[in-house]
KOLFI-875376 format. One record per residue (C-alpha): residue number from 0; x, y, z. Coordinates in pm, whole numbers, plus 50000, padded with zeros to 5 digits. Layout:
N
DRENTOR  num      u      v      w
DRENTOR  NUM      X      Y      Z
...
END
This chain:
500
DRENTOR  num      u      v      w
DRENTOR    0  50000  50000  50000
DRENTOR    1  50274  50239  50107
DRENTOR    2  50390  50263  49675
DRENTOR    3  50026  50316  49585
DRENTOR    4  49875  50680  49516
DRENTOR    5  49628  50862  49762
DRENTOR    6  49433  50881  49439
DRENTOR    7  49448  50490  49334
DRENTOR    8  49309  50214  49519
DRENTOR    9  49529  50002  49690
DRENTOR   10  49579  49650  49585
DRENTOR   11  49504  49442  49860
DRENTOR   12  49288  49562  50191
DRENTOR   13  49554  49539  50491
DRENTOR   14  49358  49252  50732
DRENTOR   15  49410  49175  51131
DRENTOR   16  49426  48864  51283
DRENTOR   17  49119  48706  51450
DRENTOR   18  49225  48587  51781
DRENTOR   19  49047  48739  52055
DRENTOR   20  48786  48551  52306
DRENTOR   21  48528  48815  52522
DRENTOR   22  48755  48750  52813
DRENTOR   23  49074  48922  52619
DRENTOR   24  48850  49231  52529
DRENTOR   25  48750  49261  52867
DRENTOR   26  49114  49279  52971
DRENTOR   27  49197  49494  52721
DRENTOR   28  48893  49736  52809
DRENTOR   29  48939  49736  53228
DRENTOR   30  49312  49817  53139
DRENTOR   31  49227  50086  52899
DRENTOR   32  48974  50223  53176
DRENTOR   33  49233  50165  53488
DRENTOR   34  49034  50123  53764
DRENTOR   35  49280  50165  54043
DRENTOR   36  49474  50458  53823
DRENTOR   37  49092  50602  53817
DRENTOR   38  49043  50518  54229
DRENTOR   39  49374  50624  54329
DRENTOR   40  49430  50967  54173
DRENTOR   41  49112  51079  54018
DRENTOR   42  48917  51025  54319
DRENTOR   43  49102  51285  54515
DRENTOR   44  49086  51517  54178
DRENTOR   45  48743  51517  54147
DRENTOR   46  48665  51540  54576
DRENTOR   47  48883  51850  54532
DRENTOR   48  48509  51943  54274
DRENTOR   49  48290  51813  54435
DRENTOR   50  48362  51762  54812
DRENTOR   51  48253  51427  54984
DRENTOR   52  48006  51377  54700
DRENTOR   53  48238  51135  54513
DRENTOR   54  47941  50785  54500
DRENTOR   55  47685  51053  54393
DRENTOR   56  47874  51178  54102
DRENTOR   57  48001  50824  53990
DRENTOR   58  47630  50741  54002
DRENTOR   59  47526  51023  53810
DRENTOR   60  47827  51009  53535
DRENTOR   61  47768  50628  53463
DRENTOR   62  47368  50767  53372
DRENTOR   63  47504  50909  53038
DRENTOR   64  47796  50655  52992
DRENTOR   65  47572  50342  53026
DRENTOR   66  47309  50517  52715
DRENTOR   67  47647  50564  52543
DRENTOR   68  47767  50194  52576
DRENTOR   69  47416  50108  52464
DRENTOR   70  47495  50320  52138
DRENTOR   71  47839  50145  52102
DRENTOR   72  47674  49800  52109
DRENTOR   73  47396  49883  51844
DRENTOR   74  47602  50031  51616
DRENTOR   75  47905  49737  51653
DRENTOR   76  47623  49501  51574
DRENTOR   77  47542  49611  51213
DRENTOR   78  47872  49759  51164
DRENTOR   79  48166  49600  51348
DRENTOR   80  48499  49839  51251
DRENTOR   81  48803  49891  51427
DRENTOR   82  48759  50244  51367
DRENTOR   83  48412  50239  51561
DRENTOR   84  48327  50592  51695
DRENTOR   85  48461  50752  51364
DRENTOR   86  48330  50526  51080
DRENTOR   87  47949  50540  51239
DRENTOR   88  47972  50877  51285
DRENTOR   89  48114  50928  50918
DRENTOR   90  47846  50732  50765
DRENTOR   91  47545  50874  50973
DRENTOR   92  47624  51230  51074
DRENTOR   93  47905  51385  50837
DRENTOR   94  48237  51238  50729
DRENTOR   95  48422  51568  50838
DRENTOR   96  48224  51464  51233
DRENTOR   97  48311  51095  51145
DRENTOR   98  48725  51245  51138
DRENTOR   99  48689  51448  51432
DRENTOR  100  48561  51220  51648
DRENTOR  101  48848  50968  51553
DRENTOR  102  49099  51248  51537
DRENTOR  103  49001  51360  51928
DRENTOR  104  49035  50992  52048
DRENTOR  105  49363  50977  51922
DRENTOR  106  49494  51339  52046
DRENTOR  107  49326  51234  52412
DRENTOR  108  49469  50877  52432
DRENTOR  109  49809  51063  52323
DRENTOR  110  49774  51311  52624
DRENTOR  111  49609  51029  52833
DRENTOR  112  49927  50780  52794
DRENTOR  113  50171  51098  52879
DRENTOR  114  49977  51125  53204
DRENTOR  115  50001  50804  53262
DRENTOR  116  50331  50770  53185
DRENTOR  117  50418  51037  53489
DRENTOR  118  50167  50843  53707
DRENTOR  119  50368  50508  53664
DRENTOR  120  50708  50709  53715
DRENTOR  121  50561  50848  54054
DRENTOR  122  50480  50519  54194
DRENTOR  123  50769  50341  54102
DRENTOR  124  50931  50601  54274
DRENTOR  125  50726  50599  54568
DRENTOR  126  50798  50223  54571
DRENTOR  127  51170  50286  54558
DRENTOR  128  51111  50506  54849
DRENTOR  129  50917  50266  55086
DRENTOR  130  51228  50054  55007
DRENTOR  131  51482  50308  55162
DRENTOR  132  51630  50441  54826
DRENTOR  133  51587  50811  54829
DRENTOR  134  51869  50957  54624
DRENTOR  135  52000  50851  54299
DRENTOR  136  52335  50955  54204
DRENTOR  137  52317  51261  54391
DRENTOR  138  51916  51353  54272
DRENTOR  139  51669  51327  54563
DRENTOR  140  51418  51165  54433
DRENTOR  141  51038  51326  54454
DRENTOR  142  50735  51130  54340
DRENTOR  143  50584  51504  54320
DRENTOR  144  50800  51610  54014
DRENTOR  145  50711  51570  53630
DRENTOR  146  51050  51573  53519
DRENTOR  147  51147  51272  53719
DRENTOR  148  50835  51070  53705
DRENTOR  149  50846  51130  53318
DRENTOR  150  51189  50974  53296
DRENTOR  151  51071  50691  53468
DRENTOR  152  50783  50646  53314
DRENTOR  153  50911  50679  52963
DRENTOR  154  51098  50367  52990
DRENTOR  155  50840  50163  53082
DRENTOR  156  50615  50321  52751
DRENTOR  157  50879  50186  52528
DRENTOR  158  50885  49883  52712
DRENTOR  159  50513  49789  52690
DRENTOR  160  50493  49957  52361
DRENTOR  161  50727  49676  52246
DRENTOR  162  50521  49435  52417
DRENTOR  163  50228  49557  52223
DRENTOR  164  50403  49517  51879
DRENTOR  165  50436  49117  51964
DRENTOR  166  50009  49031  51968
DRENTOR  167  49719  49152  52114
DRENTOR  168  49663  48851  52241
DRENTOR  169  50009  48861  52463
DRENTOR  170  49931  49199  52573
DRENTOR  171  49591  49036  52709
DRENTOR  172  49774  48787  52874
DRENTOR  173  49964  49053  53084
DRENTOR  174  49669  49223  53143
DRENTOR  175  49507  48970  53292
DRENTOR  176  49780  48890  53504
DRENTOR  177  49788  49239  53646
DRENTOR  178  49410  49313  53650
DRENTOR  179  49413  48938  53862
DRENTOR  180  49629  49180  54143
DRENTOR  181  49495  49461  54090
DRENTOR  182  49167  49386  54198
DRENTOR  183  49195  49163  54497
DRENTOR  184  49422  49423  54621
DRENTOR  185  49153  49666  54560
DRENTOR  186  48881  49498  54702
DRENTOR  187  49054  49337  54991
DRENTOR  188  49200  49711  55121
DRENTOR  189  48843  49866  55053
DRENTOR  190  48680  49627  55172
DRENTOR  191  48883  49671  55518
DRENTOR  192  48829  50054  55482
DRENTOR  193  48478  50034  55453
DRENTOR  194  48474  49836  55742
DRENTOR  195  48738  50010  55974
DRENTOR  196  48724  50389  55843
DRENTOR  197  48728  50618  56123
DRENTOR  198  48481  50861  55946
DRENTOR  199  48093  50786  55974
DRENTOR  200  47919  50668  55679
DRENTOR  201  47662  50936  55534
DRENTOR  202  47364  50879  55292
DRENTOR  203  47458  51257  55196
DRENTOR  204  47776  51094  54978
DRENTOR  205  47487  51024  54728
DRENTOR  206  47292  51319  54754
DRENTOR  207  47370  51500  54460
DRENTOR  208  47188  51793  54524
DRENTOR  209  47448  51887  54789
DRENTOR  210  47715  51936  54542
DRENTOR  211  47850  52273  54605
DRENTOR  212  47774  52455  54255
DRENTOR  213  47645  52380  53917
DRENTOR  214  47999  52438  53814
DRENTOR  215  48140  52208  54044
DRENTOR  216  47876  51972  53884
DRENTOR  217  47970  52023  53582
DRENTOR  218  48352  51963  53630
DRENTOR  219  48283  51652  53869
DRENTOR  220  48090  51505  53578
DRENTOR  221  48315  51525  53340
DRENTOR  222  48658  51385  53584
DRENTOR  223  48389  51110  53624
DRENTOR  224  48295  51077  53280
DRENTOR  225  48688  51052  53243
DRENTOR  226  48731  50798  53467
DRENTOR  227  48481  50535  53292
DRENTOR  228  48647  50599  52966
DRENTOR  229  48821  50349  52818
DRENTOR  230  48510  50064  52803
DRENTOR  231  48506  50166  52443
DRENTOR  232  48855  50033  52361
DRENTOR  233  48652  49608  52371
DRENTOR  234  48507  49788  52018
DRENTOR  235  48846  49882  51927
DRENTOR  236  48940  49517  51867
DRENTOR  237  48613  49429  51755
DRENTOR  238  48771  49324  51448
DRENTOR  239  49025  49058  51617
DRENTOR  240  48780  48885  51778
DRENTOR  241  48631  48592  51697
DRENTOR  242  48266  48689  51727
DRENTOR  243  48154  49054  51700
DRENTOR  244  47894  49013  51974
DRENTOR  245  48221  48940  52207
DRENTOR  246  48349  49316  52175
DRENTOR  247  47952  49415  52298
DRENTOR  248  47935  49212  52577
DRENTOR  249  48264  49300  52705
DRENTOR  250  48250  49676  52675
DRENTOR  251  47890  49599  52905
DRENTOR  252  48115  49348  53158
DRENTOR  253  48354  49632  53164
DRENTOR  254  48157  49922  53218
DRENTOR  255  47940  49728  53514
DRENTOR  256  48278  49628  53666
DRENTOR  257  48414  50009  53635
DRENTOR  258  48055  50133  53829
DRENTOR  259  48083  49887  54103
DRENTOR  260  48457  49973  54161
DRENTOR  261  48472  50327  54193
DRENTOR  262  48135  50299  54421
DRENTOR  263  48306  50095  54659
DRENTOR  264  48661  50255  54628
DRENTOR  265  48485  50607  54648
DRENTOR  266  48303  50517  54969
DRENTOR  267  48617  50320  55100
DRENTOR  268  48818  50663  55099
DRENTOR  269  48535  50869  55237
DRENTOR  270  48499  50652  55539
DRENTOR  271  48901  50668  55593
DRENTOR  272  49047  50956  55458
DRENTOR  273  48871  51351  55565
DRENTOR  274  48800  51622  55236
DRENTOR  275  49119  51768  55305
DRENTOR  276  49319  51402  55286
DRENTOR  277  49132  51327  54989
DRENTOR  278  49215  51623  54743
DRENTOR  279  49568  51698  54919
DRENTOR  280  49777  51363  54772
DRENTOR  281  49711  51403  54397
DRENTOR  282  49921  51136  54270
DRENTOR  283  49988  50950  54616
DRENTOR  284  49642  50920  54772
DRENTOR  285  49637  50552  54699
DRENTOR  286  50019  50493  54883
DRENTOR  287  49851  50743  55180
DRENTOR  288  49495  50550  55168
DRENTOR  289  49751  50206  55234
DRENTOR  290  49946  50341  55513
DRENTOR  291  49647  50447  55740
DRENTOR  292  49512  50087  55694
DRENTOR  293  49788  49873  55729
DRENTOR  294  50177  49890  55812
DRENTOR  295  50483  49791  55620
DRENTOR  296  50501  49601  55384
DRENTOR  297  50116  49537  55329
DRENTOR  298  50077  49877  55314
DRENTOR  299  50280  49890  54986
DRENTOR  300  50040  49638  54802
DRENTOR  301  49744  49942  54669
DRENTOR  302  50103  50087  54565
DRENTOR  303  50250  49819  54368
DRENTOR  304  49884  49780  54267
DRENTOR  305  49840  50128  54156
DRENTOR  306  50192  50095  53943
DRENTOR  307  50052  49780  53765
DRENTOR  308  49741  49946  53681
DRENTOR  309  49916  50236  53511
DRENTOR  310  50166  49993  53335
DRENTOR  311  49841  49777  53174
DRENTOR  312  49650  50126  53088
DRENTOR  313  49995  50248  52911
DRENTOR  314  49988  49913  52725
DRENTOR  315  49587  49915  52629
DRENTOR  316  49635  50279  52561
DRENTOR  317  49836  50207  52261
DRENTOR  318  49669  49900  52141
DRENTOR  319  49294  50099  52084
DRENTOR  320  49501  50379  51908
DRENTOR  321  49715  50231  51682
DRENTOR  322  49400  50053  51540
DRENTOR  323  49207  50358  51540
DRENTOR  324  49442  50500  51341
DRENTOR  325  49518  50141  51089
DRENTOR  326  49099  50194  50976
DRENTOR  327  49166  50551  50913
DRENTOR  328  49461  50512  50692
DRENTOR  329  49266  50207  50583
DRENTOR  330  49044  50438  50442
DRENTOR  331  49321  50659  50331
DRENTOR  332  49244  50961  50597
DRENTOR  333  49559  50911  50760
DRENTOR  334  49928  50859  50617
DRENTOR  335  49977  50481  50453
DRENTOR  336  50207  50398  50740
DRENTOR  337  49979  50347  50966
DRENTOR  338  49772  50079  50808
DRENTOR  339  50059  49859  50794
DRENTOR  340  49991  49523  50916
DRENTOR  341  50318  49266  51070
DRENTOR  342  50329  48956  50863
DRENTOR  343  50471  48792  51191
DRENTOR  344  50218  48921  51488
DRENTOR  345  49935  49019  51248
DRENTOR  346  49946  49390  51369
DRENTOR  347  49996  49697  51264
DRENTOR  348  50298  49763  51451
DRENTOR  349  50488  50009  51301
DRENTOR  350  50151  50206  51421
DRENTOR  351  50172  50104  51768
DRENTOR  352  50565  50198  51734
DRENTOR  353  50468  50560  51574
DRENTOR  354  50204  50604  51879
DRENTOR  355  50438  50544  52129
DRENTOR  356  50702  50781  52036
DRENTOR  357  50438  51031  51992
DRENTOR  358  50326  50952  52371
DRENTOR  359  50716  51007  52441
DRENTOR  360  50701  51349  52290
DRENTOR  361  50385  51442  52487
DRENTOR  362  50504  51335  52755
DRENTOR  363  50829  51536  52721
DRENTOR  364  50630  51870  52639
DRENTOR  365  50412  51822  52953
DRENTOR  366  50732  51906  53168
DRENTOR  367  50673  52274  53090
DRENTOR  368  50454  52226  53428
DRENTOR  369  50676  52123  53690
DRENTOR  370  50375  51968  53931
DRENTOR  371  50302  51662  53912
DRENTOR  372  49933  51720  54053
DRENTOR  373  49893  52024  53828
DRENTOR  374  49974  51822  53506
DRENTOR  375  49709  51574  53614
DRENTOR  376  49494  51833  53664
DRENTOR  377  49476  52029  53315
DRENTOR  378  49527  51668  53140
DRENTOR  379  49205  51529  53271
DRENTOR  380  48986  51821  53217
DRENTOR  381  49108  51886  52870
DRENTOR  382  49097  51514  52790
DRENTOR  383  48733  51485  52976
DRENTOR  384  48559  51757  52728
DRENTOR  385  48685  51591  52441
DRENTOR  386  48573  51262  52552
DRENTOR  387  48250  51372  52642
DRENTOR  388  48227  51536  52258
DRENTOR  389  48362  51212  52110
DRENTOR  390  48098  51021  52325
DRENTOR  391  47801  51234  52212
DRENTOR  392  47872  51268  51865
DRENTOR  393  47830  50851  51875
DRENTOR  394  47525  50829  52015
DRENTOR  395  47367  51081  51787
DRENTOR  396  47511  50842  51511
DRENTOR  397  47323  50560  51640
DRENTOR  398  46999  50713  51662
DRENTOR  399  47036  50879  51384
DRENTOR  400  47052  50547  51196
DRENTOR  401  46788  50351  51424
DRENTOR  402  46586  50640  51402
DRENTOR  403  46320  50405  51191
DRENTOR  404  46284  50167  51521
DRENTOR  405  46096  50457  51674
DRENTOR  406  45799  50349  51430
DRENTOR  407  45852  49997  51425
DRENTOR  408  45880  49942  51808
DRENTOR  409  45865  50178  52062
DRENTOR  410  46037  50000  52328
DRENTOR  411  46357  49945  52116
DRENTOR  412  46337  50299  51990
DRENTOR  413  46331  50437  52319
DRENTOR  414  46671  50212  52359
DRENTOR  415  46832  50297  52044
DRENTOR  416  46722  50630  52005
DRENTOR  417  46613  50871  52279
DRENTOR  418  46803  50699  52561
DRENTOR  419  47162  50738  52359
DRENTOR  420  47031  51127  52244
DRENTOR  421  46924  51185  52609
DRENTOR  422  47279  51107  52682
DRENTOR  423  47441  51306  52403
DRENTOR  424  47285  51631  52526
DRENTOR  425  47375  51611  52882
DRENTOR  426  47750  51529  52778
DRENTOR  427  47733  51825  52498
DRENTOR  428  47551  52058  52767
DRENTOR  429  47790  51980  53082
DRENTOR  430  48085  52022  52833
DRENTOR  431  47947  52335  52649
DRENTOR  432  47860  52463  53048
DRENTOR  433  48186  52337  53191
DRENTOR  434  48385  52555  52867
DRENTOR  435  48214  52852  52975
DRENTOR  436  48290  52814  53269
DRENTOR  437  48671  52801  53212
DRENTOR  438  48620  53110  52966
DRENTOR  439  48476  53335  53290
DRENTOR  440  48697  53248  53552
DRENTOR  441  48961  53489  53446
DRENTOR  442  49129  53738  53238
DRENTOR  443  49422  53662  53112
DRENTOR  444  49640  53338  53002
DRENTOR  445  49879  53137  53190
DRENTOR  446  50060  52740  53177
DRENTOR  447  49880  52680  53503
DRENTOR  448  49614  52418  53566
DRENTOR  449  49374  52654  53796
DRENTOR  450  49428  52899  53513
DRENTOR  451  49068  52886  53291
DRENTOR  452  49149  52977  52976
DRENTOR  453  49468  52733  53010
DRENTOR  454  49193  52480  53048
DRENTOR  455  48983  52577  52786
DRENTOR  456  49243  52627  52492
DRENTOR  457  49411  52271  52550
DRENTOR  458  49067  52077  52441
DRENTOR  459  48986  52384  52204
DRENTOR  460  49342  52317  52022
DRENTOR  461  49285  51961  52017
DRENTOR  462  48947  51993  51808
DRENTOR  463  49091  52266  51609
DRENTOR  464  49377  52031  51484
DRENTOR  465  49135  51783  51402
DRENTOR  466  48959  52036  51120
DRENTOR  467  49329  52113  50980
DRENTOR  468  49370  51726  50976
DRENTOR  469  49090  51655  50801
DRENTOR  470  49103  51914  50525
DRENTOR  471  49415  51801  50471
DRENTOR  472  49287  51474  50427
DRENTOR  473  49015  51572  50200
DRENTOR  474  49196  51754  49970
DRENTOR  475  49543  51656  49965
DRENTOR  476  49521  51322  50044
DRENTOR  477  49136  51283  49810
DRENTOR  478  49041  51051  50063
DRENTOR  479  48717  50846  49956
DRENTOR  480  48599  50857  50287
DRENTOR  481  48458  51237  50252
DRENTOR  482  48271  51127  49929
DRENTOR  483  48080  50847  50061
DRENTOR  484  48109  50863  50483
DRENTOR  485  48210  50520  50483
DRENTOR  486  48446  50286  50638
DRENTOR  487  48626  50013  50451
DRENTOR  488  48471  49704  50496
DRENTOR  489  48593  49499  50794
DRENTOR  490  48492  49186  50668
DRENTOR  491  48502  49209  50331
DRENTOR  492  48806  48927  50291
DRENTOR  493  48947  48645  50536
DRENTOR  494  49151  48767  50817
DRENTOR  495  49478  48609  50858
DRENTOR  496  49433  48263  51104
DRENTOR  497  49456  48151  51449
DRENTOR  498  49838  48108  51518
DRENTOR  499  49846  47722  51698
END
């Protein structure tokens, strides 16, 4: 493909490898969504919003995300596409919506893995500190700083990057392995905290009424939104597994595991650690949330926990956007490098390669603020308004195209129709609110992550790029796509087989 014009069709349709069970796309969709990443940092992000409210606003941000899912699962049915969000879109809203939406998934999943990349740096380092080592020729280490959790971390991104490269079906393996951990140390230390917490339980934790503003709604909406994305990245892979209807169920499995999670994590830290505790440990309120419940070394396991969920959500970050990317150069929107597929694994590494170097890169630019805490910060919200536009956009796709089921059968039209537009306007309004917001709360510009229009501009240049992108790809490139709005056919020959 890579010798063949924009303008000529290519001679053979590059092809994945089907070798995926619903079990692999469910570990490839909890690592994407990082539960204990999402419990151990963003849960003292968003009680710095929206004060001991945090099981209310889970509650209320899984309301949208579960009509969403629904969307996903419709549309994967009749269509099952590795570029998901952006071929549905494409073909039932506007090609030039169909390329944003894919465009902002891979700009957020870029910034999302360079956040997580810091993350994993700061707990290995807070690891290296529970086991005595401090200083490193000469450098005191601090878990706090972006410069030296990015070195860390950047390692590791090549590392699982690599790891990526050899088979989806590896990287499940590993997934498993660490989502296995992961969640019985989760559960067990929760558990315990739920049980031992020094602070009284209070039905008012799900009262959300009592959030302090509609601002602080807003923003605690979208962090939570945030922290359930990822369930999409089962339809990522949808086509490398062996039955469509496997990328469905597990992006449901996924999604039910993520609500039932952060509910008991968020009430776990309420009942141990006070408002102040929780929004004053950023990227260590998981290590702190371990030491008031148990000593040395037990009190290092939600650590080491917390470092292996960062690890798997580096890895499943790249694997959902190097195929995002593969179906749109597929369809000749993106550069023909990207669409190359491994004779040897059966996937497109040199993408996955490409999209961890770019992580690198993002990662590297992200030291121009020095706070650990405040990267996080301006990450998440710029990352959560994009999500929340990539999110809505879909579901208008879907009932856009089931829009006919609202004659046919009510029932399923209220399913496939209102219930995933209901959802599309309350992530458009909280996101067009939440912008606004941002553009009032100040004056002037600064790199700062309590700066507004900081805030604001970082989603605002991610869309922006996405128009440039796309024009470029409609005119330079004469992609097909923007003459027809639709994807190359996933099925259309046989995929390569089953290694033995």
């Amino acid at each position: 493909m890579s010798d063949q014009p924009y303008g000529a069709d290519p001679p053979a349709r590059p092809v994945l490898r089907k070798s995926l069970g619903v079990l692999d796309s469910v570990a490839i969709a909890a690592s994407s969504t990082a539960a204990t990443t999402s419990i151990g940092i963003g849960l003292g992000v968003t009680a710095g919003v929206v004060g001991l409210h945090l099981p209310a606003i889970m509650l209320l941000a899984f309301l949208p995300v579960l009509g969403i899912a629904g969307a996903y699962s419709r549309l994967n049915k009749v269509e099952p596409n590795a570029g998901n969000g952006y071929v549905w879109v494409g073909r039932s809203l506007s090609p030039w919506l169909g390329f944003m939406v894919g465009w902002v998934n891979i700009v957020a999943t870029v910034a999302f893995l360079a956040y997580t990349t810091a993350v994993t740096g700061s707990a290995l380092i807070q690891l290296a500190g529970k086991a005595g080592l401090h200083r490193l020729a000469g450098l005191a280490l601090d878990p706090g700083s972006t410069a030296q959790t990015t070195a860390v971390g950047i390692v590791v991104l090549i590392g699982v990057t690599l790891t990526a490269v050899t088979g989806i079906r590896t990287a499940a393996r590993l997934q498993t392995g660490l989502l296995v951990f992961e969640y019985i140390v989760l559960l067990g230390f929760c558990g315990y905290g739920i049980i031992h917490g020094p602070h009284a339980f209070s039905l008012s934790w799900f009262d959300p009424f009592a959030i302090p503003s509609a601002s602080a709604l807003a923003q605690g909406m979208l962090l939570s939104v945030f922290c359930y994305w990822g369930f999409e990245a089962a339809f990522s892979v949808n086509e490398e597994v062996r039955e469509p209807r496997d990328a469905s169920r597990a992006g449901f499995i996924t999604l039910l595991t993520m609500l039932g999670l952060f509910l008991l994590g968020s009430i776990a830290f309420q009942r141990v650690l006070s408002e102040d505790e929780l929004a004053g440990h950023g990227a260590e309120g998981l290590a702190y949330f371990g030491d008031r419940l148990a000593s040395e070394p037990l009190a290092a396991l939600p650590l080491v926990a917390l470092m292996f969920s960062a690890v798997a959500s580096l890895q499943a970050g790249v694997i959902p956007t190097a195929r995002a990317m593969f179906a749109m150069s597929r369809d000749r929107t993106l550069g023909p490098v990207w669409s190359k597929v491994s004779p040897r694994y059966g996937t497109p590494a040199a993408g996955t390669l490409l999209i961890g170097a770019l992580a690198v890169a993002v990662a590297a630019l992200a030291l121009v603020i020095p706070r650990l805490a405040d990267m996080i910060m301006a990450t998440v919200s710029a990352v959560g308004i994009v999500v929340a536009l990539s999110y809505a956009l879909t579901a208008l796709a879907a009932a856009v195209r089931f829009r006919s089921l609202l004659r046919e059968d009510w029932r399923e039209g209220v399913r496939a129709v209102v219930l995933p537009t209901l959802s599309a306007l309350a992530l458009l309004g909280l996101g067009g609110y939440l912008g606004w917001s941002f553009y009032t709360s100040t004056d002037h510009l600064e790199l700062r992550a309590d700066n507004g229009w900081f805030l604001l501009i970082t989603p605002l240049a991610m869309i922006a790029s996405g128009f440039m992108a796309a024009a470029w790809a409609r005119w330079v490139r004469r992609s097909p796509f923007f003459r027809t709005g639709q994807g190359t056919d996933a099925d259309a020959p046989a995929l390569l087989p089953t290694p033995h």
